[in-house]
C-alpha positions as CSV (number, residue, x, y, z in Angstrom):
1,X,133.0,-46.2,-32.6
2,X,132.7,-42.3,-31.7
3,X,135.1,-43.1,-29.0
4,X,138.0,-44.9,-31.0
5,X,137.5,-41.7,-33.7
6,X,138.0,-39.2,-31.4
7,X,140.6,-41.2,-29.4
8,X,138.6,-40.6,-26.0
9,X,138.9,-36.8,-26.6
10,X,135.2,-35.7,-25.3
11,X,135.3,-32.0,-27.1
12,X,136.6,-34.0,-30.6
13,X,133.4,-36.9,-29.2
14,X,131.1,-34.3,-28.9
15,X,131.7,-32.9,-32.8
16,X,131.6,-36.0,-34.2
17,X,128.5,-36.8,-32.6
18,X,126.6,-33.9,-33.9
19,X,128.1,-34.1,-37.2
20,X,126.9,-37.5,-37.5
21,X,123.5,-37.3,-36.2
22,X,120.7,-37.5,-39.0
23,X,117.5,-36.4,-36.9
24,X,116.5,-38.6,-34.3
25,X,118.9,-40.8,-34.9
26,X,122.5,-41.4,-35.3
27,X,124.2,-44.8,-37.0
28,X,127.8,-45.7,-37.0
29,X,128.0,-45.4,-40.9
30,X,127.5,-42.3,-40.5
31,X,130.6,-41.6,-38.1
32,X,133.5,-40.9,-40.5
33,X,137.1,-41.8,-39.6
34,X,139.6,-38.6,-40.1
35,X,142.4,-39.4,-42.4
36,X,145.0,-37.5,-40.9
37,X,146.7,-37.5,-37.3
38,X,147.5,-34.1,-35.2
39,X,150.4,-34.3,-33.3
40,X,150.4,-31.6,-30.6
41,X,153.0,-30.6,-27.9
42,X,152.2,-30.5,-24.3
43,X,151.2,-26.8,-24.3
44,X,149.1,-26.8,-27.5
45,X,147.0,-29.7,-25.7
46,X,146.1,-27.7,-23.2
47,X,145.2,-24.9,-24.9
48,X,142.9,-26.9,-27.3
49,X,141.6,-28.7,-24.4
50,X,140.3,-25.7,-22.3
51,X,139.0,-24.3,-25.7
52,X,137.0,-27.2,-26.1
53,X,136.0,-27.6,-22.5
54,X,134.9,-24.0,-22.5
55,X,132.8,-23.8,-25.6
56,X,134.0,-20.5,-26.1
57,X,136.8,-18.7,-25.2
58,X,138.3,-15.0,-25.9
59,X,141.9,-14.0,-26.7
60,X,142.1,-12.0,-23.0
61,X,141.1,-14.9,-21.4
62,X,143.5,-17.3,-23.8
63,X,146.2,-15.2,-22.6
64,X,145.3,-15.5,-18.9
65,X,145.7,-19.2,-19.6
């Protein structure tokens, strides 16, 4: 379920996950489904995706990038 949500993004996975977990456990009723769709270019993808993959990021090292 977390995996068809996030489309098999593991940052988008990993929010969902903890956003749906109800201490010590986590149920697929409480996974909800996002009513909208981002459509991102090339660039923008990569950007997000070493954002996520980094936890935490600063605008020097964005630039870098």
């Amino acid at each position: 379920m977390i995996n068809r949500v996030s489309n098999g993004n593991p940052g988008v996975a990993k929010v969902i996950w903890g956003k749906s977990l109800e201490y010590p456990t986590i149920k697929p009723s409480y996974v909800q489904e996002f009513s909208f769709k981002i459509k991102l270019d090339y660039s923008e993808s990569f950007i997000l995706y070493i954002i996520l993959s980094m936890e935490s990021i600063n605008r020097e090292e964005l630039v870098e990038i």
